[in-house]
N, C-alpha and C positions, 0 to 999 in steps of 0.2 A: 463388505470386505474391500477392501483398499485396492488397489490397483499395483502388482507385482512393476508393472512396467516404470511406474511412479515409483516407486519404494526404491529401484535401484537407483533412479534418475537423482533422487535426492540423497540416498548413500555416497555417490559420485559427487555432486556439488559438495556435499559435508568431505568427502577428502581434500576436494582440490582446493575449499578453506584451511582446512588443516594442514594442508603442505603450500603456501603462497610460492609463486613463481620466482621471485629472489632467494626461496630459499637456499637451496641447492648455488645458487654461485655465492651466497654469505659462506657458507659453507668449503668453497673450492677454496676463498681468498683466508679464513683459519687456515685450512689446510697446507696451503704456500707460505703464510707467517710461521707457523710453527717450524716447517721444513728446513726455514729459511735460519730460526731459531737457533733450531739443532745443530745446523752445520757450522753456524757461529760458534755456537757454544764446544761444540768437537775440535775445532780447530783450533781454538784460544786454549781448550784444556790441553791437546798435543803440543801446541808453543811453552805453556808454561811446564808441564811437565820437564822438557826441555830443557828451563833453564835452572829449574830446583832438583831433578836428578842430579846425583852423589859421582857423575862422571870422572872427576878428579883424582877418584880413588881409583880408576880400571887403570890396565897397563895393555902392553899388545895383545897379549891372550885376551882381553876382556872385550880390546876394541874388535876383534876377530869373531868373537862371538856376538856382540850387539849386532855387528853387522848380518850375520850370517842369521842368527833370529830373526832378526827385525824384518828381513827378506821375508823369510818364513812366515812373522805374523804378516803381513804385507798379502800376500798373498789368500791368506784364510781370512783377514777382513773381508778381502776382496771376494771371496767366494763366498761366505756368509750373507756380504749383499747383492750378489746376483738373487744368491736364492730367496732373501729377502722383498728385492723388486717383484720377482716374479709374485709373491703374494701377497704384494702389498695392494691396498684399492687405491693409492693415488704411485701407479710407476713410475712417471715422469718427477716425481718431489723426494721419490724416494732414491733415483738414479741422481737426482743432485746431490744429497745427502752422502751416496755410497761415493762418489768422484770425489766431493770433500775430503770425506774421510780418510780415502787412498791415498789422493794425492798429500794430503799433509802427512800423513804418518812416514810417508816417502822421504818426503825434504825434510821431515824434524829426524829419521834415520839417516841419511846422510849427511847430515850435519853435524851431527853426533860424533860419526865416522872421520870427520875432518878434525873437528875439533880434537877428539882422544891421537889422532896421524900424528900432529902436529906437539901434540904435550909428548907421544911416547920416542919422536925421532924430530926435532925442531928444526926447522932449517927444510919441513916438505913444502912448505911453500915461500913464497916471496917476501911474507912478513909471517911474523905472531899472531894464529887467531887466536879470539877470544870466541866465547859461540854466538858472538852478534856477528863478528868477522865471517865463520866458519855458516852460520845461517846464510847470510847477505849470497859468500860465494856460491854455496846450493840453489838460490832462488838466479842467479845470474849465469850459472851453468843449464840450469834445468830452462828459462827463459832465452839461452843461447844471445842472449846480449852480450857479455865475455868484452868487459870494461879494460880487462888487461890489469886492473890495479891488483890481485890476488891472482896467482896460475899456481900449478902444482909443477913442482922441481925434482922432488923425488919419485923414483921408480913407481914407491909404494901410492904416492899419492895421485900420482898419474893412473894406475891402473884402479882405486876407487871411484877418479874423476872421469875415466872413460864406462865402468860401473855405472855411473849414474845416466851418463848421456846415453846408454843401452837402455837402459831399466826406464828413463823419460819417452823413448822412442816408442817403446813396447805402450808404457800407459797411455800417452795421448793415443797409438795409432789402434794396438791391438783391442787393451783397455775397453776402447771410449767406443767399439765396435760391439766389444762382450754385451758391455749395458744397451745400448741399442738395442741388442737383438732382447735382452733380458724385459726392454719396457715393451717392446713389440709382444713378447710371449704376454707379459703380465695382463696387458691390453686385449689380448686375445682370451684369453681365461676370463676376464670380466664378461667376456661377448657373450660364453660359452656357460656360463655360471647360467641357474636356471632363477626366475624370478622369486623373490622374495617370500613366503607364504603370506599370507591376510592374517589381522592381526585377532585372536579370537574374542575380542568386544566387538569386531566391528562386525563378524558372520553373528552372533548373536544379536545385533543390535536390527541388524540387517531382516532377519530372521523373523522379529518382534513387529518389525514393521509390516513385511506380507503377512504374518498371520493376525492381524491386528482388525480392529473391528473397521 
């Protein structure tokens, strides 16, 4: 009869073949490509969106409400991916992903918002945007560079534009704190998770060996 002591010593070498030691980081660097993928992919569809939405048709009632939604979903992405990170197995790839996502859907909403200002009361800011215009000024308010070549003139476009510089302040400060705590919890549940069970070929196989001749 074989030696139990042996039988496990060689189930052990047959895993740690079966799993070679680059596995697990081939494996982390999928996981950052793909991640990296997504957020590409997410944000290039919120840009075009953007500029193939039927904007042209809203009037102030309409810009009043993109705004006022868009706030709304803004916020339920954002909450969808906390709770997402927290059960995701890679937190940290999935907290880039959810920051993506927020933050574009942010500045392709207020962009939005400048653009319909400006068609439904012309003359709110310093020239005619267009939504390359109305994008450009979002990305240079939200980045607080404020080049001077676009400002808002009107009441209405001033207090969307002081809008954003609130709602920027929140996401970098407040935001970028939630996720934090969200990839800490996520990281801790990993900790906490109990290991894996064994796979039942390998207790049977395992099995066949100690009782074996």
């Amino acid at each position: 009869m074989s030696d139990p002591m042996a039988a496990r010593t060689e189930h052990s070498r047959t895993g740690q073949d079966a799993h070679p030691p680059g596995r697990g980081h081939h494996a982390g660097r999928r996981a950052a490509g793909l991640a990296a993928l997504r957020s590409l992919f997410t944000v290039t569809a919120l840009v075009t969106a953007y500029y193939l939405l039927p904007l042209d048709d809203l009037h102030t009632t309409g810009a009043l409400t993109l705004l006022v939604g868009g706030l709304l979903a803004v916020l339920l992405v954002f909450s969808w991916q906390v709770w997402a990170i927290v059960r995701s197995p890679h937190p940290r790839l999935r907290a880039v992903e959810a920051l993506s996502a927020t933050l574009g859907l942010f500045l392709v909403l207020f962009a939005g918002a400048y653009y319909l200002l400006e068609r439904s009361y012309p003359g709110s800011f310093t020239e005619p945007l267009t939504r390359t215009d109305a994008l450009y000024f979002t990305l240079t308010t939200f980045t607080t560079v404020g080049y001077g070549d676009i400002t808002a003139r009107s009441q209405a476009g001033r207090v969307v534009t002081m809008l954003q510089m609130a709602g920027g302040l929140l996401l970098v400060g407040g935001a970028a704190r939630i996720l934090a705590g969200a990839v800490e919890a996520g990281l801790r549940r990993q900790h906490h998770e109990p290991p894996a069970e064994p796979d039942a070929d390998d207790d049977t196989a395992t099995l066949d060996r100690e009782d074996g001749p």
